[in-house]
Each structure stands twice: as structure tokens, then as C-alpha cells.
N, C-alpha and C positions, 0 to 999 in steps of 0.2 A: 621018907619023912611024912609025918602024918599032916592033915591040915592044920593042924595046933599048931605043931612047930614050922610049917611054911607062914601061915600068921604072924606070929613072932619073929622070924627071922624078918618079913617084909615090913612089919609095923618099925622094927629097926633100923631096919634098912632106907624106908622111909624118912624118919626120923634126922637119919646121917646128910641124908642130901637135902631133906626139904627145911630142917630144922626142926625144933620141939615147936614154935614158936606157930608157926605154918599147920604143922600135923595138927596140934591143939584145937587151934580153929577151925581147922576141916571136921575132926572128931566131933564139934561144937555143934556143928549145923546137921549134923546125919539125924535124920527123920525116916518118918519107918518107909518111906517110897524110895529113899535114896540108900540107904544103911548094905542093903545087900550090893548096891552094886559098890561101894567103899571096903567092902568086906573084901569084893571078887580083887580089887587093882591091886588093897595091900598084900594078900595073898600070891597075885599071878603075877602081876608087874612088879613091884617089888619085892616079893616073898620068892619068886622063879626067875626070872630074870632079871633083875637087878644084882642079885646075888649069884649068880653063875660065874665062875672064874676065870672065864678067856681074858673079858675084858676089863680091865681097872674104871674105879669109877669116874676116872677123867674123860677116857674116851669112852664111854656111857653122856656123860653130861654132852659132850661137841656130839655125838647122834644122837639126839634126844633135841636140841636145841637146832639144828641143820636138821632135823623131820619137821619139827614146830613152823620152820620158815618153809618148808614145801609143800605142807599142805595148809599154810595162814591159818594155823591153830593160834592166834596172837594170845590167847587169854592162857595161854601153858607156855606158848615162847616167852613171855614173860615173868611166868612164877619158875620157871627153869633157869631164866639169865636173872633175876636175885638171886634164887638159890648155886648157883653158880659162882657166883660174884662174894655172897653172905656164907655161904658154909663151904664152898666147894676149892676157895684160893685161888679163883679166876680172877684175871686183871682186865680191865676195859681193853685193855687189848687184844685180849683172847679174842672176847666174844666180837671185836671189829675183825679181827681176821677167821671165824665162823663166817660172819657174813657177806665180807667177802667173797671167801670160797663159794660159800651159796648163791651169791650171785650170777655167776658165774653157770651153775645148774638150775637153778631154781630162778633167775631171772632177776634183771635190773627192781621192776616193781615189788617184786616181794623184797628185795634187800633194803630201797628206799623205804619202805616198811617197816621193816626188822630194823632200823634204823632209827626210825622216829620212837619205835617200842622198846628200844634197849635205853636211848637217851631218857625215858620217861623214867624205866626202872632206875637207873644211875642215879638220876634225878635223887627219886626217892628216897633213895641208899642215903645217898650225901645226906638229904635232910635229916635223916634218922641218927645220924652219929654226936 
């Protein structure tokens, strides 16, 4: 696969989990300092792994959301758990037994965390509909 079509595959791929909605706005703010590293994630992380077929995109989304809470990336735990929630057919329950589990490894602190940061997205959500 040439970088074309890993681009493409990742810009799609992108797309399916974070939303048109999300991607747009992201695309929106790319300036020429940021542009190439947007170019690298849709390509490698979405374009490469995202797209690789072991694993289905459920179980992507619960590792991907359970890293976000063990290294307090909060600002991606939470564009993960909408996108999860908004495009991906996750239930508030899902993401409360996510963090659970992560509790568990990743500690009481980071899940009361992951906790107040999923309610906020929820929050959100609800208001938007």
C-alpha cells in the first residue's frame, strides 16, 4: 500500500470512529505547524493500525479508552468516550465497566477521574440530542 491509499484508508477510518462531524473540525484547524503531524496519525494510527484485522473496532475503542485512563490523557479519554458513545454503539454502561476494570490497574484516582470526565461527556451528549 502506497501512502495514498494508507491516507485514505486512515482518513476513513478516522472518519467511522471519530465522526465526519469531529474529523471536519480537526481538518478545520490544521496550520502549516500542526498539518504534518495530522497527516502522520491519519496515516499511521488510523491509516496502520486502526485498520489492521485482528482486532474489531470495539475492542480498539475499550484499548484505546483504558490507555487514555492510564496515562490521564483526559482530553483524548474523552473525544474517545463521545465517539464511542456517538458513533461507535457504546452504552453508559460500557464505558462505566471500562473504568472499572481500569480501576482496578490503573487506580482508584485515575477512575474517580475517568469518572467525573465520562459524566461531563454524557452530559454533553444528552444536551445535544
Amino acid at each position: 500500500m502506497d501512502e495514498k491509499e494508507r491516507h485514505e484508508r486512515g482518513m476513513a477510518q478516522r472518519r467511522k470512529v471519530l465522526g465526519n462531524e469531529w474529523v471536519d473540525r480537526t481538518n478545520a484547524k490544521k496550520t502549516p505547524f500542526n498539518a504534518e503531524f495530522q497527516e502522520l496519525i491519519t496515516r499511521y494510527a488510523w491509516g496502520e493500525i486502526w485498520t489492521r484485522p485482528h482486532y474489531d473496532e470495539r475492542t480498539r475503542r475499550v484499548l484505546v479508552i483504558g490507555s487514555m485512563i492510564a496515562l490521564a490523557q483526559w482530553d483524548e479519554f474523552r473525544l474517545h468516550v463521545r465517539a464511542a458513545i456517538a458513533e461507535g454503539g457504546f452504552s453508559e454502561t460500557d464505558i462505566k465497566e471500562i473504568i472499572l476494570q481500569q480501576a482496578i490497574y490503573c487506580g482508584v484516582p485515575a477512575a474517580n477521574h475517568a469518572f467525573k470526565e465520562a459524566a461531563e461527556v454524557m452530559a454533553d451528549l444528552a444536551k445535544a440530542k
